[in-house]
TINULO-425499 format. One record per residue (C-alpha): x, z, y; residue number from 1; residue in one letter. Coordinates in steps of 0.25 Angstrom, whole numbers, plus 5000, padded with zeros to 4 digits. Each point is the difference from the previous one (the first is absolute). Layout:
// residues N
ATOM   c1   c3   c2   k r
ATOM    X    Z    Y NUM A
...
***
This chain:
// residues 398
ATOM   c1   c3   c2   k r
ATOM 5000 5000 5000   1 X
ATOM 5005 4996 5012   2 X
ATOM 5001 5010 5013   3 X
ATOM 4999 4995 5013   4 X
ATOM 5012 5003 5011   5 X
ATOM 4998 5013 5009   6 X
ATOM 4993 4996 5012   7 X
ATOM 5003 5006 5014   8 X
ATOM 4987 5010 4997   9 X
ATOM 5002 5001 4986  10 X
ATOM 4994 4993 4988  11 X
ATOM 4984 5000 5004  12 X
ATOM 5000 5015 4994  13 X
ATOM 4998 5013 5006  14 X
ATOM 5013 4998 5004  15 X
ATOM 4998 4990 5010  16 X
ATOM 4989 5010 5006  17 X
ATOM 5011 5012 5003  18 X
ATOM 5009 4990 5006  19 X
ATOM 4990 4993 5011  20 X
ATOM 5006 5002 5014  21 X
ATOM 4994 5005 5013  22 X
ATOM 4990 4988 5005  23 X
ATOM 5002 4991 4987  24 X
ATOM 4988 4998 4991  25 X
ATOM 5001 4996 4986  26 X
ATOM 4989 4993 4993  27 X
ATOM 4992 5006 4986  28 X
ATOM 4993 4992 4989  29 X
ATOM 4993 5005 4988  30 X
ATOM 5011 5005 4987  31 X
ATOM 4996 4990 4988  32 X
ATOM 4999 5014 4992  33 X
ATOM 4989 5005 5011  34 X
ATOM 4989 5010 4994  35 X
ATOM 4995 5014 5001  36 X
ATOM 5011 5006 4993  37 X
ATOM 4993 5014 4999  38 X
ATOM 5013 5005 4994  39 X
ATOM 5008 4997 5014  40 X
ATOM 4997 5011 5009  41 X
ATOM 5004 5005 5014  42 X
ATOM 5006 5015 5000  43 X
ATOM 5001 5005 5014  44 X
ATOM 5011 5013 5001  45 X
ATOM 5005 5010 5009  46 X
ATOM 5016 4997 5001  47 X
ATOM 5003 5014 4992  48 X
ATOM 4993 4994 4988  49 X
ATOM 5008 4988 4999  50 X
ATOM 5012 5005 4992  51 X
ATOM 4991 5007 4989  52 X
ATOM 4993 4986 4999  53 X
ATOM 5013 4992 4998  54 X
ATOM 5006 5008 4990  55 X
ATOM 4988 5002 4993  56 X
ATOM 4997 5014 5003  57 X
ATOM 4986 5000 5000  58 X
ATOM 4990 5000 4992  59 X
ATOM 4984 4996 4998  60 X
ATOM 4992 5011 4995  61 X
ATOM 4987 5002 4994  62 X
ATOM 4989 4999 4991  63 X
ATOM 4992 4986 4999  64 X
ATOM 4988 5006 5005  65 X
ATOM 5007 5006 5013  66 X
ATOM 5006 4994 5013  67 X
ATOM 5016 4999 4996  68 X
ATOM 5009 5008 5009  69 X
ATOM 5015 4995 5003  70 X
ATOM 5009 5013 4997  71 X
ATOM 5015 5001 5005  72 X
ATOM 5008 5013 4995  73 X
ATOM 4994 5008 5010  74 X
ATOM 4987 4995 5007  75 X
ATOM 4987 4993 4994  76 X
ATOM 4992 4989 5008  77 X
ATOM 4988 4992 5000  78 X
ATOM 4999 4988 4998  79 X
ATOM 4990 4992 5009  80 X
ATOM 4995 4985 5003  81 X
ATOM 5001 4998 5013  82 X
ATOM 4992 4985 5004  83 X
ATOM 5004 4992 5013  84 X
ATOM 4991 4991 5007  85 X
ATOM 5012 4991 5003  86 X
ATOM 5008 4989 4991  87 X
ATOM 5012 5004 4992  88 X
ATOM 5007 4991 4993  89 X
ATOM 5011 5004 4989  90 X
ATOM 5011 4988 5000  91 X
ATOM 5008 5003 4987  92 X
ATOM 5015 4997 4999  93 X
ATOM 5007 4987 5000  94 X
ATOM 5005 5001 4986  95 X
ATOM 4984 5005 4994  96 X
ATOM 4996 4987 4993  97 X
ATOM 5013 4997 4995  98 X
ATOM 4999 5014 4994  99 X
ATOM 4986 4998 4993 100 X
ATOM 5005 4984 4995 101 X
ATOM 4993 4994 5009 102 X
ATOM 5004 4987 5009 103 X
ATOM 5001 5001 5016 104 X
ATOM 4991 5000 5007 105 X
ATOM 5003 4983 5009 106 X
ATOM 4991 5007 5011 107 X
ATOM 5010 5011 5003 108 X
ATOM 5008 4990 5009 109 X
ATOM 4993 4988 5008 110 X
ATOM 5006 4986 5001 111 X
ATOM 5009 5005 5012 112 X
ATOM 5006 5012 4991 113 X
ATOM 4993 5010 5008 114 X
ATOM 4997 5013 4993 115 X
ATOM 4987 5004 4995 116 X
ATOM 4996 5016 4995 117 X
ATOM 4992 4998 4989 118 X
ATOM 4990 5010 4999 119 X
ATOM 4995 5006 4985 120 X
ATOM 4989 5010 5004 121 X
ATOM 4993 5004 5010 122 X
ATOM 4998 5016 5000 123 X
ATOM 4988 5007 5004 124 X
ATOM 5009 5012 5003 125 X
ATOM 5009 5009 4995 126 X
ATOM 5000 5014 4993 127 X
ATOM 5005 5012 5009 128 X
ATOM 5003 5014 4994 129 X
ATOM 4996 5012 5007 130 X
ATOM 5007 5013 4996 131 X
ATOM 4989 5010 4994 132 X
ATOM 5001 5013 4994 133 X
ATOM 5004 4998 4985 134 X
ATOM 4987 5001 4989 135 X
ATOM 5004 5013 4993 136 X
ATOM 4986 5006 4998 137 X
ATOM 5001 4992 4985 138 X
ATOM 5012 5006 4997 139 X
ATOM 4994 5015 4998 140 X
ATOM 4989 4992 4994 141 X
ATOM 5009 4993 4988 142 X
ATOM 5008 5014 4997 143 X
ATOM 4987 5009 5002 144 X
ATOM 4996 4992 4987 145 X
ATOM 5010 5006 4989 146 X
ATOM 5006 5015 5006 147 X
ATOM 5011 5004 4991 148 X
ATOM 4996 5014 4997 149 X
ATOM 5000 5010 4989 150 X
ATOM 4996 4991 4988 151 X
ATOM 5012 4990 5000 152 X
ATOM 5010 5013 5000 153 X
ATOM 4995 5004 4988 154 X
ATOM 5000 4987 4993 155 X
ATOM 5014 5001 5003 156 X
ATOM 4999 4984 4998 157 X
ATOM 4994 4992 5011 158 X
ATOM 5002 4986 4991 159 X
ATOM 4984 5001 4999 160 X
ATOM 4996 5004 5013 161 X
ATOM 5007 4987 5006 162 X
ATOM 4993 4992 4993 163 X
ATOM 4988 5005 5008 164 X
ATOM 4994 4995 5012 165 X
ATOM 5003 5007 5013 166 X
ATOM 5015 4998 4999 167 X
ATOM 5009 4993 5010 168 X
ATOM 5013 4996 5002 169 X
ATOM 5008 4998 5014 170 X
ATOM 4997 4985 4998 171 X
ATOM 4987 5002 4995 172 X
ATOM 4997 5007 5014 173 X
ATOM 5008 4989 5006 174 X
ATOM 4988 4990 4996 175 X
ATOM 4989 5009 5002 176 X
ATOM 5003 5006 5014 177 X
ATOM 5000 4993 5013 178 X
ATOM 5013 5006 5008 179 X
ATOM 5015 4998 5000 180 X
ATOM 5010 5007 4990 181 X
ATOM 5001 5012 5013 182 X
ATOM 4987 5002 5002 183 X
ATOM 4998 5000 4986 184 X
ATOM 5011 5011 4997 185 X
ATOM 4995 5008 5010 186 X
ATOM 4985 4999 4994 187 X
ATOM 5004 5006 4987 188 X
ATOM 5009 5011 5008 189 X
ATOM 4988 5003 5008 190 X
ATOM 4991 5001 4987 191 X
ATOM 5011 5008 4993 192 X
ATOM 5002 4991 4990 193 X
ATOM 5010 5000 4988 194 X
ATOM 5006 4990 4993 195 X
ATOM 4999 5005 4984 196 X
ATOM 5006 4987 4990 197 X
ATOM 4999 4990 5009 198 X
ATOM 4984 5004 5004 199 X
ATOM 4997 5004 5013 200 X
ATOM 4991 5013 4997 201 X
ATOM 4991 5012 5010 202 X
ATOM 5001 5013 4993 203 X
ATOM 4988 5005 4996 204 X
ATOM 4995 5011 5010 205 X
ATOM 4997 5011 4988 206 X
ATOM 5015 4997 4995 207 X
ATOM 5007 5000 5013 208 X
ATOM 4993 5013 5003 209 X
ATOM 5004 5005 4986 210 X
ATOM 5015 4997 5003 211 X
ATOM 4998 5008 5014 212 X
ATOM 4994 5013 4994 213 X
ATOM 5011 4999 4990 214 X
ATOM 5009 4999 5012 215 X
ATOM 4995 5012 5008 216 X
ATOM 5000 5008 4987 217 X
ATOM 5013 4999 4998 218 X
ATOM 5003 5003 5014 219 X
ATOM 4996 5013 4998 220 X
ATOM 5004 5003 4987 221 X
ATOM 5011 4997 5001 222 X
ATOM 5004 5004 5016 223 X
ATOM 5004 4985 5004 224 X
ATOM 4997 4997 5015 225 X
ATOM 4992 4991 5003 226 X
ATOM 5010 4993 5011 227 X
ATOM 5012 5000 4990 228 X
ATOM 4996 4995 4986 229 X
ATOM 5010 4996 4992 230 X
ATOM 4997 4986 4994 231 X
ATOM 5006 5003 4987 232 X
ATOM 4994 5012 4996 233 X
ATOM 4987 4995 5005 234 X
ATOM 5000 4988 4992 235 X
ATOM 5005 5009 4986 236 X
ATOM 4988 5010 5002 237 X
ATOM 4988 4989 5002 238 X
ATOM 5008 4991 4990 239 X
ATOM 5000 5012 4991 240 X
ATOM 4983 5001 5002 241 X
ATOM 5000 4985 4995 242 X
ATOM 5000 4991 5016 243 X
ATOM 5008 4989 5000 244 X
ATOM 5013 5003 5008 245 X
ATOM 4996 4987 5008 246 X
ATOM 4988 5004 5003 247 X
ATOM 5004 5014 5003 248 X
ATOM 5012 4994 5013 249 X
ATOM 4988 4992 5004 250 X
ATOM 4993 5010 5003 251 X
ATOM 5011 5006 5007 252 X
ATOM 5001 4989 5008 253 X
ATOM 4986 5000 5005 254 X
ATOM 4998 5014 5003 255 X
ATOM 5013 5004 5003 256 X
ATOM 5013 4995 5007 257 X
ATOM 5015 4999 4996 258 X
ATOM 5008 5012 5008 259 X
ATOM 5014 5000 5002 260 X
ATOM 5007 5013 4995 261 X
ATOM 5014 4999 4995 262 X
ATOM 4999 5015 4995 263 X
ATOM 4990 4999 4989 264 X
ATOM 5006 4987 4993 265 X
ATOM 4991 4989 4994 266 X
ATOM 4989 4995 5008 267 X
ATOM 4991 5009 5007 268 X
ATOM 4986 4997 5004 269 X
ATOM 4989 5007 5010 270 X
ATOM 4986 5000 4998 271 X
ATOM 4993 4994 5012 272 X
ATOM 4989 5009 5007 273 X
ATOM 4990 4989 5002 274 X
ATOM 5000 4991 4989 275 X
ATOM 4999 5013 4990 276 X
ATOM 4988 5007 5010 277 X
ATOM 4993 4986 5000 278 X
ATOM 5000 4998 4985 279 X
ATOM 4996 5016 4998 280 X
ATOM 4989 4996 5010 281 X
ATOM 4995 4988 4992 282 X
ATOM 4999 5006 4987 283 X
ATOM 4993 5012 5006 284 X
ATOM 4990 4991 5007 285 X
ATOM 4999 4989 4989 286 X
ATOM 4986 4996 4999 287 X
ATOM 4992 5011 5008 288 X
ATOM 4998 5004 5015 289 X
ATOM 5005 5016 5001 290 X
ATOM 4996 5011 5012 291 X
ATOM 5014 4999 5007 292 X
ATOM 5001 5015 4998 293 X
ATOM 5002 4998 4984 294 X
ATOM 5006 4989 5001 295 X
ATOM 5013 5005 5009 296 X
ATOM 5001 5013 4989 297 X
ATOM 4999 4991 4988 298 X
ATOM 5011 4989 5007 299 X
ATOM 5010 5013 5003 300 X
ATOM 4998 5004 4986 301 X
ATOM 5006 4987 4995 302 X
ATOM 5011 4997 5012 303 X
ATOM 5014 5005 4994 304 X
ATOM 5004 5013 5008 305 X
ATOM 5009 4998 5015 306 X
ATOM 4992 4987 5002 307 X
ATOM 4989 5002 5011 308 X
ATOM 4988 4993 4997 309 X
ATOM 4994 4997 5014 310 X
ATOM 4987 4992 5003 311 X
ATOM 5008 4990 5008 312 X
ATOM 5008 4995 4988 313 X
ATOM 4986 4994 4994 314 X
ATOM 4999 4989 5013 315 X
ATOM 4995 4988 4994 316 X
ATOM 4998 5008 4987 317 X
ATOM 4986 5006 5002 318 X
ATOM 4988 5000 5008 319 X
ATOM 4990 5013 5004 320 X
ATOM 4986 5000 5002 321 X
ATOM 4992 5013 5007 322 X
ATOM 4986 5005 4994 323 X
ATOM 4995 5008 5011 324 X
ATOM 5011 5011 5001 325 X
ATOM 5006 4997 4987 326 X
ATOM 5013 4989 4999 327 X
ATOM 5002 4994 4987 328 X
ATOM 5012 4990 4997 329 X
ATOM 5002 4989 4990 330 X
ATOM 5011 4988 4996 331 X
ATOM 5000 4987 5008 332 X
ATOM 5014 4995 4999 333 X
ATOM 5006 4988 5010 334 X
ATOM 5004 4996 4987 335 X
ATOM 4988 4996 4991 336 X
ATOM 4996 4993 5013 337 X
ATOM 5001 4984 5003 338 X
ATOM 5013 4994 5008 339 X
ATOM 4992 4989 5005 340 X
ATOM 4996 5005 5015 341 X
ATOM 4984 4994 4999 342 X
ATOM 4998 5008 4985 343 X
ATOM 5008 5012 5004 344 X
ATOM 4991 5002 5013 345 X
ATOM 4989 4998 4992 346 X
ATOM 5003 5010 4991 347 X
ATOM 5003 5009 5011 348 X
ATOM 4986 4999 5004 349 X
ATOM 4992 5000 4990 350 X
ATOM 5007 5013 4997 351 X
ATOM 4996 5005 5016 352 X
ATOM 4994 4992 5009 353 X
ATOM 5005 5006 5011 354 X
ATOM 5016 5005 5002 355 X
ATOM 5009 5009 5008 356 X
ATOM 5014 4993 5002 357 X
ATOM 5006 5014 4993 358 X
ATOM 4994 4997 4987 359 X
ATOM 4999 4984 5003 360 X
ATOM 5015 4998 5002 361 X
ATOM 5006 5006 4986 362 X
ATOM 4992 4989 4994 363 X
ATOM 5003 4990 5007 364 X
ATOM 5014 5002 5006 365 X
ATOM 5006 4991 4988 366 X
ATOM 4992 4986 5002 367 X
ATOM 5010 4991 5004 368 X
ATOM 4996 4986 5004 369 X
ATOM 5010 4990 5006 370 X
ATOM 4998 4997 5015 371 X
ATOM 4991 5012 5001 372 X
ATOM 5001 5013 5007 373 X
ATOM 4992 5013 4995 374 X
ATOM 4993 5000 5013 375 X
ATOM 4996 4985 4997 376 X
ATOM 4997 5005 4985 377 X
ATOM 4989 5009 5007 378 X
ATOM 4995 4991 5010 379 X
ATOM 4998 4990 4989 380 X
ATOM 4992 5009 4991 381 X
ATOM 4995 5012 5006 382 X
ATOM 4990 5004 5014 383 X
ATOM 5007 5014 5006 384 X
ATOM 4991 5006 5009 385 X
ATOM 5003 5013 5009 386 X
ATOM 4988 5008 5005 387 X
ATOM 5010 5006 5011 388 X
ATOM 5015 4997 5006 389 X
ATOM 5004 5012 4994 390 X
ATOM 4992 4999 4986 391 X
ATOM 5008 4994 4986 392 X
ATOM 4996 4987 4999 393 X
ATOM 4991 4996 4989 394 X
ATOM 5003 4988 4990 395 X
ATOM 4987 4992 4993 396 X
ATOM 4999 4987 4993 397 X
ATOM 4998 4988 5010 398 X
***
């Protein structure tokens, strides 16, 4: 096949497009290959992206029945049409039909060896991505479905038990869930998640609650402080009363934190006021509404001696309700509640109908959305009224 000589604006391609010069016009003509082509597209990107999408750091995620998101290592977007009322024209490069077989097009140069852009599709638009919060309320779905608890520690064998639906792997979640390998990671931290032979796994509430009595026992019994646990000897006794070691330091690592102290040897771990006062909280609450009076001596019962279990530590953990003179208290955790700002406010209000912004901001205070402020996330969804200048505002669905 034979190539035609360059010409001063290129070879009739895209080419000749990108080197037309000020106040010089350059004539266009219909490619011989010219036709829909739904598989050619138009991205449109912001400059920071472009590295990712040249060296293939991006991906397309999603189900087939859900609007696909492009995912770099740390941010999820949507992916959106965007339609223009005005003509594009996408003109391939020069060396296209030579590519697909095909013969040149003789229309690309006129009988005076002018250059002609031939033009293979006209585009109705192009795809823009919009940076949104990443999907994760289907990530506590997939994992709530198979809870590793007390059954699979005494089979001793969980050959069986993977076999079973509700099981998932980091690539499963990969497919399954619509947000970068970050956002991702930071999903399973935030759900507490453990990775137990190559599954991704919750801990079943009644098992994690075992493992923390069993904790708080020993505490006492054998006059370990509570601030300086020593992993070791930790690990032996709960090993000892049959948990999994691996279990056991994840535990350590949700309701507690690594401490350096060179005088003890090994590695030392402090147990966390809050997370352990919220856990107690949950499992004293689990199910019922409680008078606030028993519900603070049952939760002090449970919290492990030196830790203060104050009211304020249950923010975004509980809700209160008076009847007549009486207060009673009940679980409403941030975390059962949906990421998506419309279904979260939702919630919210169907819960109450009307809020004041000290119980409204613990739920709330953890919506994220690109481009968005919390004040926007309030005008958006909520009507605040203020009977007076120097009354609290009061929140209600709009």
């Amino acid at each position: 096949m034979e190539i035609e000589k360059s010409q001063p604006y290129g070879q009739g391609g895209a080419e000749a497009i990108l080197n037309v010069q000020p106040n010089t016009s350059i004539s266009i003509a219909y490619h011989h290959l010219f036709g829909p082509h739904d598989d050619l597209m138009l991205l449109e990107l912001d400059e920071k992206l472009l590295p990712d999408i040249l060296n293939q750091r991006v991906t397309l995620r999603g189900q087939p029945h859900e609007d696909a998101v492009l995912c770099s290592q740390s941010k999820t977007y949507a992916v959106k049409f965007v339609g223009t009322s005005n003509s594009v024209f996408l003109i391939p490069p020069s060396n296209l039909s030579i590519a697909l077989g095909a013969s040149p097009n003789p229309s690309e140069k006129d009988h005076d060896n002018s250059v002609v852009a031939s033009v293979i599709k006209v585009v109705p638009g192009s795809m823009e991505l919009v940076e949104v919060a990443p999907r994760l309320d289907k990530l506590k779905l997939l994992l709530s479905e198979n809870p590793y608890g007390f059954d699979e520690v005494s089979q001793m064998n969980t050959e069986l038990t993977h076999k079973n639906k509700g099981l998932y792997s980091w690539s499963d979640l990969v497919e399954k869930v619509q947000a970068s390998d970050e956002e991702l990671c930071a999903g399973l931290r935030a759900l507490s998640a453990v990775e137990i032979d190559g599954y991704w796994r919750l801990l079943d509430e009644n098992f994690v609650d075992e493992i923390l009595n069993l904790l708080v026992h020993n505490v006492v019994l054998n006059d370990w402080l509570v601030s300086a646990l020593n992993e070791d000897e930790v690990l032996h006794v709960l090993e000892a009363d049959g948990f999994p070691r691996k279990i056991v330091r994840h535990c350590l690592e949700v309701y507690g934190s690594k401490v350096n102290d060179e005088t003890t040897g090994g590695c030392t771990w402090r147990l966390e006021e809050r997370p352990v006062c919220v856990h107690f909280a949950r499992v004293v609450l689990r199910g019922k509404k409680m008078k606030l009076e028993r519900f603070m001596e049952e939760w002090r019962k449970k919290v492990p001696e030196g830790m203060n279990a104050s009211f304020d530590v249950l923010e975004g953990e509980v809700l209160t309700e008076k009847l007549g003179i009486e207060t009673r208290i009940y679980a409403f955790s941030v975390s059962s509640l949906p990421s998506v700002p419309a279904e979260r406010f939702s919630k919210l209000f169907q819960e109450k109908p009307k809020w004041q912004w000290k119980e409204l901001q613990p739920f709330v205070r953890d919506l994220k959305v690109p481009g968005l402020s919390s004040e926007g996330l309030l005008l958006k969804y909520t009507r605040r009224t203020q009977p007076s200048a120097d009354a609290e505002p009061i929140f209600s669905a709009r």
